[in-house]
N, C-alpha and C positions, 0 to 999 in steps of 0.2 A: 592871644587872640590873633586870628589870622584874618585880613585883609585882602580880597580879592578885586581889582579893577576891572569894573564893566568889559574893557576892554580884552581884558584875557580870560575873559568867561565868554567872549563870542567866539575869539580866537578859538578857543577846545571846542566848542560847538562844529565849526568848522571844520574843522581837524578830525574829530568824529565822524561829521559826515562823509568825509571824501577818504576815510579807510571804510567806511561800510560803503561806500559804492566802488573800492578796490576790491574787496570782497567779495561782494554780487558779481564784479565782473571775471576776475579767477575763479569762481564759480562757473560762469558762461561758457569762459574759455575749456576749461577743462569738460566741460559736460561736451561742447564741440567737437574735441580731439578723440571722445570717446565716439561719437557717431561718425566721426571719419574713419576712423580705425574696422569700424566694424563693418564699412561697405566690404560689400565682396567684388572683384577685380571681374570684369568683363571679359567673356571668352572670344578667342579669335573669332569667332563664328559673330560673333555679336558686333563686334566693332565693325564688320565689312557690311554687314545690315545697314551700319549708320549712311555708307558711301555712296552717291547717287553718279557715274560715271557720265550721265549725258548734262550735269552741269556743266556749261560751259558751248556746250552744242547749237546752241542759239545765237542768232546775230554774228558778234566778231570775234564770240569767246575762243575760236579756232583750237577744240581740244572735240578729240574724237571719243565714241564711247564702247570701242572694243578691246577685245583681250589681252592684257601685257601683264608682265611682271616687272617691279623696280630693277632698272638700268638691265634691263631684257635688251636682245638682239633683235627680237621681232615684235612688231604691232599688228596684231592682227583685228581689222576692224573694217566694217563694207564703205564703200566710196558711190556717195548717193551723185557726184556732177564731176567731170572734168571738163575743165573749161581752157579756154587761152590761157594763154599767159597772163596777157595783161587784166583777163578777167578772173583770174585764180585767187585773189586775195580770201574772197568771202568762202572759198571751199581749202584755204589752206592746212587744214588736217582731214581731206577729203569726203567731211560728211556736216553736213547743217539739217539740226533737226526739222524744218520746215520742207525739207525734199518729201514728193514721194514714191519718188522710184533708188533702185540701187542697181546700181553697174555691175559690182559684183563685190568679193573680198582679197583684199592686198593686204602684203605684211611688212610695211613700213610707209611710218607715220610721224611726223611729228604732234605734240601739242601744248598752244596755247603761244605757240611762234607769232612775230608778227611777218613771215615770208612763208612761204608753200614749195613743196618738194615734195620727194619720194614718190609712197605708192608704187610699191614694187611688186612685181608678180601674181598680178590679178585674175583667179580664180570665178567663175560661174557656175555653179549646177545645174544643169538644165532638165528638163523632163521633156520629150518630144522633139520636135523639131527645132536644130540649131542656127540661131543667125551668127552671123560672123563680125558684123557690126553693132556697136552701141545703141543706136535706133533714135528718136526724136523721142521725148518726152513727153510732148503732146498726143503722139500716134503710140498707142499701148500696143506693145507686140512688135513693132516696126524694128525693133533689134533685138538685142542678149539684156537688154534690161531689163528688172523686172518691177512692179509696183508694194508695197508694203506698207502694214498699218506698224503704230508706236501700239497699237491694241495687241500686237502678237510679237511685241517686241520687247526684250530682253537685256538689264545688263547690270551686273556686279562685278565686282574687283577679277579680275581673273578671266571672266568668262560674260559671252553675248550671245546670245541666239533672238531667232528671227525668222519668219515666214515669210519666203518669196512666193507673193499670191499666184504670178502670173503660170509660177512652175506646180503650183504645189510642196514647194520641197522645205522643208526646215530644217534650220542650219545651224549651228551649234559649233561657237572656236573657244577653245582656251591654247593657253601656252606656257611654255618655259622660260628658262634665261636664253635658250639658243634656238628652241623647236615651239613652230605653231601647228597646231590640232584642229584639223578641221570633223566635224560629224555632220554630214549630209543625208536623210530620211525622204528617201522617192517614195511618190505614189506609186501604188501597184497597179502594173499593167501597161506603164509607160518605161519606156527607154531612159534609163537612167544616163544622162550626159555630162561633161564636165568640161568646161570652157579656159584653157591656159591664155592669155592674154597679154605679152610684154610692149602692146607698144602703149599700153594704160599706162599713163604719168601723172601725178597730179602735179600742177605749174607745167602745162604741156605745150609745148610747140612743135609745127615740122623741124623733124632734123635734131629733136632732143634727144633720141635714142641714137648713140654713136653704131654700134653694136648688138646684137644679139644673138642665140645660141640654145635649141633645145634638139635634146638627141635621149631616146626610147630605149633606154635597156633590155639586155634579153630575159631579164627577171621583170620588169615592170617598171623598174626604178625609170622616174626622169630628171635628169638632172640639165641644167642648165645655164646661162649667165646675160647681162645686159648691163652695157656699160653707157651712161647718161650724160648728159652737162645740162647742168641744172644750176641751182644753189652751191652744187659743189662740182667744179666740171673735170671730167674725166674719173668721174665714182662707176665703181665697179663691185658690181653683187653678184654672188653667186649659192647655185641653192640646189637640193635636190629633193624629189617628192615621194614618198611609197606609198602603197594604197592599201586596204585590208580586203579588196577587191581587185580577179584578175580583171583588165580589159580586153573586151572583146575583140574590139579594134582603134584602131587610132587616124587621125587624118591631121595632115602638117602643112599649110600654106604661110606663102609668101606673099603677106597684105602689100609689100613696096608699090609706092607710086609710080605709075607708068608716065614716060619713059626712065629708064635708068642704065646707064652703061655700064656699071658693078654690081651686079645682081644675085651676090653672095654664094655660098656653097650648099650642095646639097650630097647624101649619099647615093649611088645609083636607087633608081628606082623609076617608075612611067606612071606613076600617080601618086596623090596626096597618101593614098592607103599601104602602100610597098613602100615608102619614104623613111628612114630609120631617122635620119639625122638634118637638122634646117639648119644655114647659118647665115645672118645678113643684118640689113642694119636693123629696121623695125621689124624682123618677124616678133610672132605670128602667131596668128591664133593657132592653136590645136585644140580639137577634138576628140574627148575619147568616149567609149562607150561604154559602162561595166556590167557586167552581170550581176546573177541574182547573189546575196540577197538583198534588197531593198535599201539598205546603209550602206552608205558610206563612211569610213575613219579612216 
């Protein structure tokens, strides 16, 4: 006769239940590892879908939302204010979604800094008649600025586009590790224009631009340079531009403040249009014109 106490009749009871709820849960587990297993991996294409480039664009998040590649040489992205110095914080990666005009497009940027710099080598396309200055923000048209909706505006990893209303023109950058891509689309019927810009800095002050430097090849190439103190002082960039368009013509001034007793170098020439080569501190806008057809790359 065998003898069992109460108490090791609960015991087993116990003991049975918590290997049947080992069970059910090695169960779980394994039924889990099968439905992980069987997702299928997301395509490149898919995962940049997930990426929204103008987080951050608002307020003080100071991250711009145009075209770069990881530890890319260039950022290309439009600079909607350049302000003072001392007013530059809130545009420190030269663009806050609450703008609604754009200066034009520069290819370097910081983002998500708490200091502002760069914005180098700022680009405008124009359609029609070219101003030479930035303009008032309040007065539409009063310079090379132009107005824009987020309605016709554009941005995924790699790549931004955008319609400048006031031109017509829609604009389109990606880029490389070392080379930015612009694609600029005139309206037809109008003079396709293109505005080089080096005294545009974002963190800007008189006298930020030590140097600069643009000279017109006899194939179209323009190459050039501009050397700043800024954040980093005595940086020095240099760049050069080709077009999938000949210009027609070109035009080279020397914005420098009047008076100045160093008033930089230039190549013979008796106007801005005969002028091959500008050299000084803040030049200078150039203008050029392209011909047909209607794109720009």
């Amino acid at each position: 006769m065998i003898r069992t106490s109460k108490s090791l009749i609960n015991w087993l009871r116990v003991s049975h239940n918590v290997s049947a709820v080992c069970i059910v849960l090695g169960a779980l587990l394994f039924r889990f590892q099968n439905v992980t297993s069987a997702q299928v991996p997301l395509s490149a294409k898919a995962k940049t879908a997930l990426v929204d480039p103008f987080i951050g664009t608002g307020a003080d998040g100071h991250t711009f939302p145009g075209a770069t590649v990881p530890f890319g040489m260039v950022q290309l992205s439009p600079d909607t204010q350049i302000r003072p110095f001392k007013q530059s914080y809130n545009w420190a990666s030269g663009y806050r979604y609450d703008d609604t005009t754009i200066l034009g497009f520069s290819h370097t940027h910081f983002s998500g800094s708490g200091h502002s710099d760069l914005g180098d080598v700022l680009l405008q396309p124009i359609s029609g008649d070219v101003r030479l200055e930035p303009g008032d923000i309040s007065k539409p048209e009063s310079g090379y600025r132009s107005r824009f909706s987020h309605k016709q505006e554009r941005a995924e990893p790699g790549y931004y586009a955008v319609d400048l209303l006031d031109y017509e023109v829609h604009v389109e950058l990606t880029a490389s590790a070392r080379v930015g891509v612009h694609r600029y689309t005139y309206p037809a019927g109008k003079p396709a224009n293109l505005l080089v810009d080096l005294r545009s800095s974002i963190y800007n002050y008189p006298g930020k631009v030590l140097w600069s430097r643009l000279r017109i090849r006899e194939d179209g190439t323009v190459t050039g340079m501009r050397e700043t103190r800024g954040w980093a002082p005595g940086r020095q960039l240099y760049f050069a531009m080709r077009f999938s368009c000949v210009a027609e013509q070109h035009k080279l001034y020397d914005r420098e403040p009047m008076p100045v007793e160093y008033h930089g170098f230039k190549t013979p020439g008796t106007n801005p249009e005969n002028t091959q080569a500008i050299e000084g501190r803040p030049s200078v806008p150039t203008s050029m014109r392209q011909v047909a057809p209607q794109q720009l790359l």
